[in-house]
C-alpha positions in Angstrom: 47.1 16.1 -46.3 43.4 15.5 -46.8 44.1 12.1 -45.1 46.1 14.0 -41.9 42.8 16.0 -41.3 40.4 12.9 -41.6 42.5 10.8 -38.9 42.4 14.3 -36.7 38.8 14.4 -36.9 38.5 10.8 -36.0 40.4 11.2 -33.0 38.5 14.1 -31.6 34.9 12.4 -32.6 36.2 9.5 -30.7 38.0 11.4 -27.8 34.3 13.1 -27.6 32.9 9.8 -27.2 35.0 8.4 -24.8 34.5 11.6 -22.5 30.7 10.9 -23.0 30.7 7.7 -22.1 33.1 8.3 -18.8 31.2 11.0 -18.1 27.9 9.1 -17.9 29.5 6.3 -16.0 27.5 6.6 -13.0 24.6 5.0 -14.4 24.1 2.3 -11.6 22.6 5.2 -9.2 19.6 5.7 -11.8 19.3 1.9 -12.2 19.4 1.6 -8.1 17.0 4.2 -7.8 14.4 2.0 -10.5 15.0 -1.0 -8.3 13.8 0.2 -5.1 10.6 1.5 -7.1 10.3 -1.5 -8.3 10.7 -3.1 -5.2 7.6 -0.9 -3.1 5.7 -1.5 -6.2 6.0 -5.1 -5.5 5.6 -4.7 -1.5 2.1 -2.9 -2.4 0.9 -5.5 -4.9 1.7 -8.5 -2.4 -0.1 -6.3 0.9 -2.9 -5.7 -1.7 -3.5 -9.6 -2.5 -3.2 -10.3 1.6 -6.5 -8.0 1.5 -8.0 -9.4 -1.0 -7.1 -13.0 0.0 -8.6 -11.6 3.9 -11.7 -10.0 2.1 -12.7 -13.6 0.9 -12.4 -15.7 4.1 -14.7 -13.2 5.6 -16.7 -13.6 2.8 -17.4 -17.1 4.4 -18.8 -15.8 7.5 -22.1 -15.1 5.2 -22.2 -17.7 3.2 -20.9 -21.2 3.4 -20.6 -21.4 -0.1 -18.8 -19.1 -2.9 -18.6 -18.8 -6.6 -16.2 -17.0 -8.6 -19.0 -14.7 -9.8 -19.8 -13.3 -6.5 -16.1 -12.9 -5.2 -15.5 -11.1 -8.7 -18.1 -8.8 -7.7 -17.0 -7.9 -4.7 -13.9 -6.9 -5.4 -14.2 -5.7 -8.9 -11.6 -7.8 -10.4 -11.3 -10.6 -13.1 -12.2 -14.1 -13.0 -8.8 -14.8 -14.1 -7.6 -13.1 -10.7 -10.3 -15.0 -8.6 -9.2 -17.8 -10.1 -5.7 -17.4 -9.3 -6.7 -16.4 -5.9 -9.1 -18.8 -4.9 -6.0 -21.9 -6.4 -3.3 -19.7 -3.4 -6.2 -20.3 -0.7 -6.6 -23.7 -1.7 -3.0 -24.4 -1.5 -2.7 -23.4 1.9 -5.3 -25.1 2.9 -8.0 -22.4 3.6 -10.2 -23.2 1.4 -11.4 -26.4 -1.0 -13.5 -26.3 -4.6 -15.9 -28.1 -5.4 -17.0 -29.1 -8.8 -15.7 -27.9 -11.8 -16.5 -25.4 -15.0 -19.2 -22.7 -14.2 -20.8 -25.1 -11.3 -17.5 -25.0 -9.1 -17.5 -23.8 -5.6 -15.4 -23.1 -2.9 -15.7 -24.0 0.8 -14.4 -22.8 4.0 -12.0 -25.4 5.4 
């Protein structure tokens, strides 16, 4: 008898859980929802690097020369980020270092 209860309160538990898990099925409309966040977040990071990447080159009309202290300055930012900056520009051919270590530069191209 005991055993006939046991296996009835098994079934509903479990006929619970299934409902709860059918009922919370639509769970791709949440995840959808974090991907298009995810996705401006990303738009706004890339438009923000174009400005910074823009802010440098004019940087140039001053001066023909620029270290990664005085870009840092500018735009408040680490000399990691500079650095990782400065290494796009260079790939695309807008700018070239000079030197290395704490004496590096960068010129204008």
């Amino acid at each position: 008898m005991v055993y006939y209860i046991v296996l009835i309160l098994i079934i509903v538990v479990m006929g619970f859980w299934v409902w709860y898990l059918v009922k919370n099925k639509n769970t791709s409309k949440s995840f959808d929802g974090n991907y298009k966040k995810i996705e401006n977040y990303n738009k706004q990071r890339e438009e923000e690097i174009i400005e910074r990447k823009a802010k440098i080159l004019e940087m140039f009309k001053d001066k023909e020369r620029l270290k990664n202290d005085d870009i840092q300055k500018l735009l408040r930012v680490s000399d990691a980020t500079i650095t990782r900056y400065m290494d796009e520009l260079e790939k695309e051919g807008k700018v070239r270092q000079t030197g290395t270590g704490s004496s590096a530069y960068y010129e204008k191209l």
